[in-house]
Backbone as a printed PyTorch tensor [residue, N CA C, xyz], in Angstrom:
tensor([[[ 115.2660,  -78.8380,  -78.8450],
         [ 114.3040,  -78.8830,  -77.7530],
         [ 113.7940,  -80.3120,  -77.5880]],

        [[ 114.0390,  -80.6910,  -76.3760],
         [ 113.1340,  -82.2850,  -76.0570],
         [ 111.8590,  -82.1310,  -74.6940]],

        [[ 110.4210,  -82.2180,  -75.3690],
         [ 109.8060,  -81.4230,  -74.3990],
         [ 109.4100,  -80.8630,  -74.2120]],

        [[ 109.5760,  -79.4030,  -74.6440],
         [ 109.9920,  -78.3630,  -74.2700],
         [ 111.5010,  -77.7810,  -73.7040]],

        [[ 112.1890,  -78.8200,  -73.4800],
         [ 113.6750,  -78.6440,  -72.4750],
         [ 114.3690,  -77.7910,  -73.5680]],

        [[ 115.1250,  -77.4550,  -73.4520],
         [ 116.6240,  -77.2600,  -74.2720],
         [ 117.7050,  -78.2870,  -73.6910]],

        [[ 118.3560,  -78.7320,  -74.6880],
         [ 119.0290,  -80.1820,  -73.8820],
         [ 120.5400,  -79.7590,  -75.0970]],

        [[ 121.4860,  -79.1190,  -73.5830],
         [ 122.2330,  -78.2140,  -73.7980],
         [ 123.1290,  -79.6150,  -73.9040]],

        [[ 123.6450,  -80.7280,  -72.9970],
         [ 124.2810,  -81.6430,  -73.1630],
         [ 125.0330,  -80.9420,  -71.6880]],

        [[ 124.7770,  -80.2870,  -70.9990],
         [ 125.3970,  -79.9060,  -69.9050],
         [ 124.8240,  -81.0290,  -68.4580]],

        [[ 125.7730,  -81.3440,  -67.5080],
         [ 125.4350,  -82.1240,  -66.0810],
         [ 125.3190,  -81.0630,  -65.4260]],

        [[ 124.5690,  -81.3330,  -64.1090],
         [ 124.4050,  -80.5870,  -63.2600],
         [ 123.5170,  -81.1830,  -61.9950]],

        [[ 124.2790,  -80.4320,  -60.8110],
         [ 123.9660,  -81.2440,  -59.6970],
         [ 122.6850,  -80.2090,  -58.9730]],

        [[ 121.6520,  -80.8740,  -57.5890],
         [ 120.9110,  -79.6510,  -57.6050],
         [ 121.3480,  -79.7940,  -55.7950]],

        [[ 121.6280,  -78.7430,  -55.0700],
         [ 121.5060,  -78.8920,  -53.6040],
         [ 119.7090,  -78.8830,  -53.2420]],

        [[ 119.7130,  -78.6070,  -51.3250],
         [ 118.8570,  -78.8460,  -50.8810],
         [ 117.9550,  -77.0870,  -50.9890]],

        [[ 119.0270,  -76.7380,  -51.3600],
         [ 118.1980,  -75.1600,  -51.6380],
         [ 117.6000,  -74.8160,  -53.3640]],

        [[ 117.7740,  -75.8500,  -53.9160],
         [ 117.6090,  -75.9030,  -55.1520],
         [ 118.0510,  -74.7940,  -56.2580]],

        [[ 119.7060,  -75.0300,  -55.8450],
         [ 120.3040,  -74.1770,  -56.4750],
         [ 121.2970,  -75.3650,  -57.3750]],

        [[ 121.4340,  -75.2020,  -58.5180],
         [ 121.9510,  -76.1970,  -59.6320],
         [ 123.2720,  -75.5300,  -59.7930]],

        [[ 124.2430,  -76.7610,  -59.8910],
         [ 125.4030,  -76.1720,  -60.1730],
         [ 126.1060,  -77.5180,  -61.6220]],

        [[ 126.6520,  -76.3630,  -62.9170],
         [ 126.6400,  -77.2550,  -63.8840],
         [ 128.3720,  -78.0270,  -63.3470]],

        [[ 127.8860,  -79.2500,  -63.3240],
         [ 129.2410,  -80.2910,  -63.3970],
         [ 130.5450,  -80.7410,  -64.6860]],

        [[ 129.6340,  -80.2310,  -65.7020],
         [ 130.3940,  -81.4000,  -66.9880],
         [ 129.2130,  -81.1220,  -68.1100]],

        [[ 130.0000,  -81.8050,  -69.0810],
         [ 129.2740,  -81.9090,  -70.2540],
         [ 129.0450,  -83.0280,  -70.2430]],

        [[ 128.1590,  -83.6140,  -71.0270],
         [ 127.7470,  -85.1340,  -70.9750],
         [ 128.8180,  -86.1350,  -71.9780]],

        [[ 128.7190,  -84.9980,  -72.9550],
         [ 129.9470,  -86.1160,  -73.9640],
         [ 131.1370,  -85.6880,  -73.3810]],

        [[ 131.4510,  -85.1340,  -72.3790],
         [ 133.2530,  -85.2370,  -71.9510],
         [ 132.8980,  -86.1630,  -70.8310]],

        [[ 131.8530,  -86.7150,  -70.2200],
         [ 131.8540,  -87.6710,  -69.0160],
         [ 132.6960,  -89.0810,  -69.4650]],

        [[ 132.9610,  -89.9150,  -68.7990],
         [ 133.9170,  -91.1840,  -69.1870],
         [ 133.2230,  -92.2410,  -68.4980]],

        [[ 133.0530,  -93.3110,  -68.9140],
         [ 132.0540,  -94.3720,  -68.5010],
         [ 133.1920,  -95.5690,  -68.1820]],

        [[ 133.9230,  -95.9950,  -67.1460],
         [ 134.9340,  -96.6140,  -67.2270],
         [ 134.2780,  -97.8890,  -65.6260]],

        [[ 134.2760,  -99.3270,  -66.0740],
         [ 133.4700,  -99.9340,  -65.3840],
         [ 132.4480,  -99.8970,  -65.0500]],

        [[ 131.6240,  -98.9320,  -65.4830],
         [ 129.9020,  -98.7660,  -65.1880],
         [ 130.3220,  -97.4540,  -64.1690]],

        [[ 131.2800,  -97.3480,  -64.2920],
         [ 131.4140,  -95.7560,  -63.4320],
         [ 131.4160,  -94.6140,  -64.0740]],

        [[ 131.0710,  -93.1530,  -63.8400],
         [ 130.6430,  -92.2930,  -64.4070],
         [ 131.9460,  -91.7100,  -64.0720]],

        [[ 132.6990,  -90.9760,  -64.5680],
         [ 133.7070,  -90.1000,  -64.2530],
         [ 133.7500,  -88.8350,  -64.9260]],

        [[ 133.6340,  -87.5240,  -64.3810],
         [ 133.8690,  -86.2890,  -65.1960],
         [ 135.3460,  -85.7920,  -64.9880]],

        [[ 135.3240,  -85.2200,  -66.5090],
         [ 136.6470,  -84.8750,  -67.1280],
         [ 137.0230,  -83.3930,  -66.5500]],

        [[ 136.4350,  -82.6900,  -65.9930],
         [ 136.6340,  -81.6440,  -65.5690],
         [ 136.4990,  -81.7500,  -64.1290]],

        [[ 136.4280,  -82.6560,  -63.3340],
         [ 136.7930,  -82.8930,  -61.5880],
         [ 138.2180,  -83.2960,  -61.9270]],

        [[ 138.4060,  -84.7320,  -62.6710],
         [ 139.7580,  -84.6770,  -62.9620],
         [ 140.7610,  -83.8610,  -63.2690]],

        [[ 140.3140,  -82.7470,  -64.1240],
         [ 141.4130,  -81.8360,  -64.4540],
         [ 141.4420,  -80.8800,  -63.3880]],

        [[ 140.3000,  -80.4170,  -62.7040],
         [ 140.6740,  -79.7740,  -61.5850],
         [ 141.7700,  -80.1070,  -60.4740]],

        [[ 141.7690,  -81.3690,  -60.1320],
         [ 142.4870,  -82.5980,  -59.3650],
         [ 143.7910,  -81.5140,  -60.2330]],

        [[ 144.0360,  -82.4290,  -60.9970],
         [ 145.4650,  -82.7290,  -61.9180],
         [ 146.2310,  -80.7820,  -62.0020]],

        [[ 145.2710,  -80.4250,  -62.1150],
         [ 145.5230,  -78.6200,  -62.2060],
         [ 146.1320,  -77.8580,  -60.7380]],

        [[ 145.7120,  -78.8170,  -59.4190],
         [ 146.3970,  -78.1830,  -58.2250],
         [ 147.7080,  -78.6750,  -58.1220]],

        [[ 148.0590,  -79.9640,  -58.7480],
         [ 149.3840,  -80.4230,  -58.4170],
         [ 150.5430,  -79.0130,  -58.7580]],

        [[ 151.6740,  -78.8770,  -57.8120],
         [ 152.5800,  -77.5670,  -58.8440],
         [ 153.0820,  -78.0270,  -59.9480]],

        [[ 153.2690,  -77.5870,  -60.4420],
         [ 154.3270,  -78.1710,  -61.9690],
         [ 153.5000,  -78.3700,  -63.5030]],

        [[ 151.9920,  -78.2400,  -62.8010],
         [ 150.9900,  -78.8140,  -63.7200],
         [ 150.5810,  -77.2000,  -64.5460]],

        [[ 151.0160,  -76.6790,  -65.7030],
         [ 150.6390,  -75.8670,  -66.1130],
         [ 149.1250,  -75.6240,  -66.8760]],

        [[ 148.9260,  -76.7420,  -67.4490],
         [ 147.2870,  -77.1210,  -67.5680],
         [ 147.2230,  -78.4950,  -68.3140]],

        [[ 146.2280,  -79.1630,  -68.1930],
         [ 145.9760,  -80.7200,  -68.8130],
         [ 144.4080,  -80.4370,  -68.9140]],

        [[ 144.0720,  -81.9740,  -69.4730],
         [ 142.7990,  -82.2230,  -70.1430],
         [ 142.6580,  -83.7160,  -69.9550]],

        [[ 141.6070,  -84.1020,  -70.0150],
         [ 141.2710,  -85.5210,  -69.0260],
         [ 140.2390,  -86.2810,  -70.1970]],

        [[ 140.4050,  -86.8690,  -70.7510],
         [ 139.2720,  -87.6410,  -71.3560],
         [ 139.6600,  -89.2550,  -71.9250]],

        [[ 138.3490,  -89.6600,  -72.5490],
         [ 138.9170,  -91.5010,  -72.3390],
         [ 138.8610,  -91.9630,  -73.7910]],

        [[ 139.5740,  -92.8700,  -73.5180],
         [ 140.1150,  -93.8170,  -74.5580],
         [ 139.1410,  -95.4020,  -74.2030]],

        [[ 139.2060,  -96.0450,  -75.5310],
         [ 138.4960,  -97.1450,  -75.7470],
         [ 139.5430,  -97.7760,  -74.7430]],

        [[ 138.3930,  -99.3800,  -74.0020],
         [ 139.4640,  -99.9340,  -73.5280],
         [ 138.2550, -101.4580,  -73.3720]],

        [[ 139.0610, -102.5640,  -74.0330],
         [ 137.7980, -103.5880,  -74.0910],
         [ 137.3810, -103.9750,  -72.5150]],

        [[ 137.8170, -103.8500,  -71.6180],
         [ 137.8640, -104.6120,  -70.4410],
         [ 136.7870, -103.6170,  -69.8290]],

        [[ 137.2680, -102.2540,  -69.6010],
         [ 136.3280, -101.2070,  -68.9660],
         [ 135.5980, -100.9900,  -69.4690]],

        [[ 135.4540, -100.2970,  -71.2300],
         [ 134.1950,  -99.6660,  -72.1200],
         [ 135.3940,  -98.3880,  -72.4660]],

        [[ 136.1920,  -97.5660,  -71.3690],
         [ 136.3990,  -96.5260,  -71.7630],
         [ 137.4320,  -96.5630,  -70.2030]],

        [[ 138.4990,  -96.1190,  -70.4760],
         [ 139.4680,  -95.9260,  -69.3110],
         [ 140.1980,  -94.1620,  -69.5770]],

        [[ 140.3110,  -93.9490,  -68.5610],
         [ 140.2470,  -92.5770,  -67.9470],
         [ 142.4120,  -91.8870,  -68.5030]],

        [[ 142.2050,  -91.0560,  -69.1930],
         [ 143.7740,  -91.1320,  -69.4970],
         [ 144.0270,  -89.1570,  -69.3120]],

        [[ 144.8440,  -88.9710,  -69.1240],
         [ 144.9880,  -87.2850,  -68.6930],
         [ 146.3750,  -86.8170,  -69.9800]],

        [[ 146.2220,  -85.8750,  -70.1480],
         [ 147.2270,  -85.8220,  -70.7690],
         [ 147.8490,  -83.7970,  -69.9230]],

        [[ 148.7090,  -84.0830,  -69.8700],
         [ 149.7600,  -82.7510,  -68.8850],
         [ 150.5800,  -81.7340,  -69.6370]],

        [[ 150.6450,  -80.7080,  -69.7130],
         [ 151.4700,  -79.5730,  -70.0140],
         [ 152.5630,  -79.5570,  -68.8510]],

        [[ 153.5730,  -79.3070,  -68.4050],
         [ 154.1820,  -79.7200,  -67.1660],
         [ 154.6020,  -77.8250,  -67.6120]],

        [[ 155.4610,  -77.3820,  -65.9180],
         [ 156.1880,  -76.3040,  -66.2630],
         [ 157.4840,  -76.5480,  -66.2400]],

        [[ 157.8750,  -75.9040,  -65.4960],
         [ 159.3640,  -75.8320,  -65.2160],
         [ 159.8820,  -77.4690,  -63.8940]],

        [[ 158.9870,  -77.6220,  -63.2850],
         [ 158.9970,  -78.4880,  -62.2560],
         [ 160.0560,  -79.5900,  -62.8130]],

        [[ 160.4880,  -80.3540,  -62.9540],
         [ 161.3930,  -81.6490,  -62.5300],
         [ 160.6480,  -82.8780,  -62.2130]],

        [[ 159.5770,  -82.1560,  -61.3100],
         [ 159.4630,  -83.2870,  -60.4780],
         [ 158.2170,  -84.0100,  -61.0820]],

        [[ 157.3850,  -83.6270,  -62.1090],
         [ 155.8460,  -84.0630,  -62.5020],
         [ 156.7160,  -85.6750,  -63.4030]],

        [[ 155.7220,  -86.3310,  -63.2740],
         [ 156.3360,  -87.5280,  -63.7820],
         [ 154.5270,  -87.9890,  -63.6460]],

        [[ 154.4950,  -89.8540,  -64.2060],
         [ 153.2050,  -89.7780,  -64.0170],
         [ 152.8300,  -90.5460,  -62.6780]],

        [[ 153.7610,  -91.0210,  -61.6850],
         [ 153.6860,  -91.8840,  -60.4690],
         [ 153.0360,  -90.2160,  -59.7500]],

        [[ 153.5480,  -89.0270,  -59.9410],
         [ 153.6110,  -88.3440,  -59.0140],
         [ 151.7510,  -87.7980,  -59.4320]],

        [[ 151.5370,  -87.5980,  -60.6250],
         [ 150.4270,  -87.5900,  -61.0890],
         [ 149.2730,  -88.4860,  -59.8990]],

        [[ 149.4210,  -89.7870,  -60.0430],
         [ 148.7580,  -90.6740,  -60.1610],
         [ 148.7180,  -90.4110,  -58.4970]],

        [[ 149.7270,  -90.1560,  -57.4340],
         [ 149.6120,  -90.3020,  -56.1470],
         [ 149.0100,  -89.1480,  -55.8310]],

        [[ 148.9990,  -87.8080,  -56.6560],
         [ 148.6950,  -86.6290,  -56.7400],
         [ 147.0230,  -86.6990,  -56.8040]],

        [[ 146.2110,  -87.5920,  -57.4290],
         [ 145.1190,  -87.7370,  -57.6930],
         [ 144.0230,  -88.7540,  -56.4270]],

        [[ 145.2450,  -90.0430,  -55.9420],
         [ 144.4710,  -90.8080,  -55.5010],
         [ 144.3180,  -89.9860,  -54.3070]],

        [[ 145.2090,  -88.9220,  -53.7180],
         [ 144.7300,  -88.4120,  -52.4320],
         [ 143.5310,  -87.6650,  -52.5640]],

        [[ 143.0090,  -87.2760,  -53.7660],
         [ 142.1220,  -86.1040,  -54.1180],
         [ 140.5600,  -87.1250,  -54.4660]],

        [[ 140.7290,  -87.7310,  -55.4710],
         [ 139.9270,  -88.4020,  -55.9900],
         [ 139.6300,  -90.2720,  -55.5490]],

        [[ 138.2730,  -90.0940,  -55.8420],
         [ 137.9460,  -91.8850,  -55.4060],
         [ 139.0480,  -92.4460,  -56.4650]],

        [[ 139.5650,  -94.0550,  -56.2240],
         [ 140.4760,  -94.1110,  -57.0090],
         [ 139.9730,  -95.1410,  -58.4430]],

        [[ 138.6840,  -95.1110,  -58.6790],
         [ 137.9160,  -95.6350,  -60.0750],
         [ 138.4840,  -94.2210,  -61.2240]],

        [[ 138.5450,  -93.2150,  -60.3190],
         [ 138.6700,  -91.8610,  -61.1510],
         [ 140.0790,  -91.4840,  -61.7420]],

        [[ 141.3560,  -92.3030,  -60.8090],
         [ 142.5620,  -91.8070,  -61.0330],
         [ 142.7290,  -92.7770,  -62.3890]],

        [[ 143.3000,  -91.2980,  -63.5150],
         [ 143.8430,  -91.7940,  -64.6090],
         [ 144.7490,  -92.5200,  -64.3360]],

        [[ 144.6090,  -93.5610,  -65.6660],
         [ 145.0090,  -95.2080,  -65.8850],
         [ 146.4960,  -94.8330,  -66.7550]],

        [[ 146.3670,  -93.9020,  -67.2660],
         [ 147.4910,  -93.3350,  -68.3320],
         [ 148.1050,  -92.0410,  -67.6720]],

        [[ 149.2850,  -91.4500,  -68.2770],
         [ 149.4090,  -89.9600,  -67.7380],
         [ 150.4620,  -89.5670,  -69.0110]],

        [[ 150.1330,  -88.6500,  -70.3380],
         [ 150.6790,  -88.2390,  -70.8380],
         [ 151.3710,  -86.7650,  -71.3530]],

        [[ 153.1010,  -86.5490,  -71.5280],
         [ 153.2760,  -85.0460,  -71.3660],
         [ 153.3810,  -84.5760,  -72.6320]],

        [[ 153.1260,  -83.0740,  -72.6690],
         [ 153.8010,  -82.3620,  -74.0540],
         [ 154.0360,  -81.2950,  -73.1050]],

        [[ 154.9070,  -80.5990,  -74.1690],
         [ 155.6690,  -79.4490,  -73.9530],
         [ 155.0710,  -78.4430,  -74.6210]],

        [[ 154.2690,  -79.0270,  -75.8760],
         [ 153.3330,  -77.5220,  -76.1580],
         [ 152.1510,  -77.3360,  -75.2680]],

        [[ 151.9380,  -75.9450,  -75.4740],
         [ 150.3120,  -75.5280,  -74.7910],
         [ 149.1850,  -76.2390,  -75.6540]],

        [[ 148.1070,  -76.7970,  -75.3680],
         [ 147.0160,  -77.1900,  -75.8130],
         [ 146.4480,  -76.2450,  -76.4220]],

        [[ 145.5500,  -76.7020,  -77.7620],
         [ 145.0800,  -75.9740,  -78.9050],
         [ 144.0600,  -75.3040,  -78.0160]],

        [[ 143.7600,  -74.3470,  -78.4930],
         [ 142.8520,  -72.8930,  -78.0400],
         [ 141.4990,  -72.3960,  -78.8900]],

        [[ 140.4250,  -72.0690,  -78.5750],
         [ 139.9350,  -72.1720,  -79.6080],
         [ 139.4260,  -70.2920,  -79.9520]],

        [[ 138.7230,  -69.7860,  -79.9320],
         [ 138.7180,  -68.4410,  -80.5150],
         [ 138.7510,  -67.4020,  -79.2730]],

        [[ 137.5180,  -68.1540,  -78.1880],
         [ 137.3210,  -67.2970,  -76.6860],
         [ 138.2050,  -67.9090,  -75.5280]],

        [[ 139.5530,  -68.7080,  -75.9180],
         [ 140.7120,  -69.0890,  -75.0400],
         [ 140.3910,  -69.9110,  -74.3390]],

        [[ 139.4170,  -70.7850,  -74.4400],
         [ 139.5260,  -72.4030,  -74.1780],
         [ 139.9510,  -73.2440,  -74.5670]],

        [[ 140.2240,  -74.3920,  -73.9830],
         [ 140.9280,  -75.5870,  -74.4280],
         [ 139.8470,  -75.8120,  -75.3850]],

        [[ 140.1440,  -76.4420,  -76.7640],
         [ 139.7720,  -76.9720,  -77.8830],
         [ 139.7830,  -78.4630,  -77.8260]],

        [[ 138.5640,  -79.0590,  -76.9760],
         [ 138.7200,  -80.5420,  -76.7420],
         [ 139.1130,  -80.6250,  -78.1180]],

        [[ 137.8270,  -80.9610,  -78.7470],
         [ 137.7530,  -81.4750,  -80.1050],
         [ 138.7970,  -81.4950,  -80.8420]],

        [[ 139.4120,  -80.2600,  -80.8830],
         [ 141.1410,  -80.4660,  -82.1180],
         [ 142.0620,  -81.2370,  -81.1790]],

        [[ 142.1830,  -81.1400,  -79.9970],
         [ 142.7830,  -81.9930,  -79.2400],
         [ 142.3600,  -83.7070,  -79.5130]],

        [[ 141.3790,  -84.2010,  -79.4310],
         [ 140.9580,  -84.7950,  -79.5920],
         [ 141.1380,  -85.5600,  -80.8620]],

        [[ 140.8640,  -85.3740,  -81.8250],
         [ 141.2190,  -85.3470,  -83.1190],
         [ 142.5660,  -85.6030,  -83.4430]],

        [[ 143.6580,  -84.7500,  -82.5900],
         [ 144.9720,  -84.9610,  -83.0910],
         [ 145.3870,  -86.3590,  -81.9800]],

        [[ 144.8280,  -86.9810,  -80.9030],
         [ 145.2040,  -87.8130,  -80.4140],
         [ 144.5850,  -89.0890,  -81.0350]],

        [[ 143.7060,  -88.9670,  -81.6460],
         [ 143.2030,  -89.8610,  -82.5410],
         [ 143.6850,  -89.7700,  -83.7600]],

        [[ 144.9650,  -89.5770,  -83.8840],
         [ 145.4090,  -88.9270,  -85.3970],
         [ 144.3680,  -88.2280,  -86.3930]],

        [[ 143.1090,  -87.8050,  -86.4130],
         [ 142.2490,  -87.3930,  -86.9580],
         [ 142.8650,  -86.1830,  -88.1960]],

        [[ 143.6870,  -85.4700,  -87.4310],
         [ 144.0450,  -83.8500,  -87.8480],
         [ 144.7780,  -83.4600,  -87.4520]]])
């Protein structure tokens, strides 16, 4: 509690009817040039392309930016996902501070965690060689 608040670590935007809608988590946001970027607009982006069976969006150190924006892709059956197609796939969708700088594939499904979400963290961890 800070306050009184509960300070869930959740973003959230408020309209003019003052209805809040949660955006992101604060530690998956990416700070890349003094720009704020959430990891879950990106993956939404990256998730309509076809071919894209599911990905995950988060940043890597980078001395120049603070933190540069890198996606990493499950592809399906498609041929055609590559990361140019990624990257043109995004700038039509997204401002282009937001389009990942990197675009990386695997062929396995991303770690899961008990209630069938993506498992940033073990993900995370194993791209940082952690685990």
């Amino acid at each position: 509690l800070h306050d009184g608040w509960l300070a869930s670590g959740d973003i959230a935007t408020v309209n003019e009817q003052g209805i809040y809608t949660i955006v992101d988590r604060k530690k998956n946001m990416v700070i890349s040039g003094g720009e704020n970027i959430y990891c879950a607009e990106v993956e939404r982006v990256c998730a309509t392309l076809p071919g894209v069976r599911e990905c995950i969006a988060y940043g890597v150190p980078d001395a120049r930016l603070g933190e540069r924006m890198v996606v990493t892709v499950v592809g399906g059956e498609s041929g055609s996902l590559n990361e140019e197609a990624i990257k043109a796939h995004c700038k039509q969708h997204l401002a282009i501070y937001k389009v990942p700088r990197e675009v990386h594939f695997r062929s396995e499904a991303l770690p899961r965690n008990a209630t069938g979400k993506v498992d940033r963290g073990k993900f995370l961890k194993s791209v940082r060689g952690e685990g």
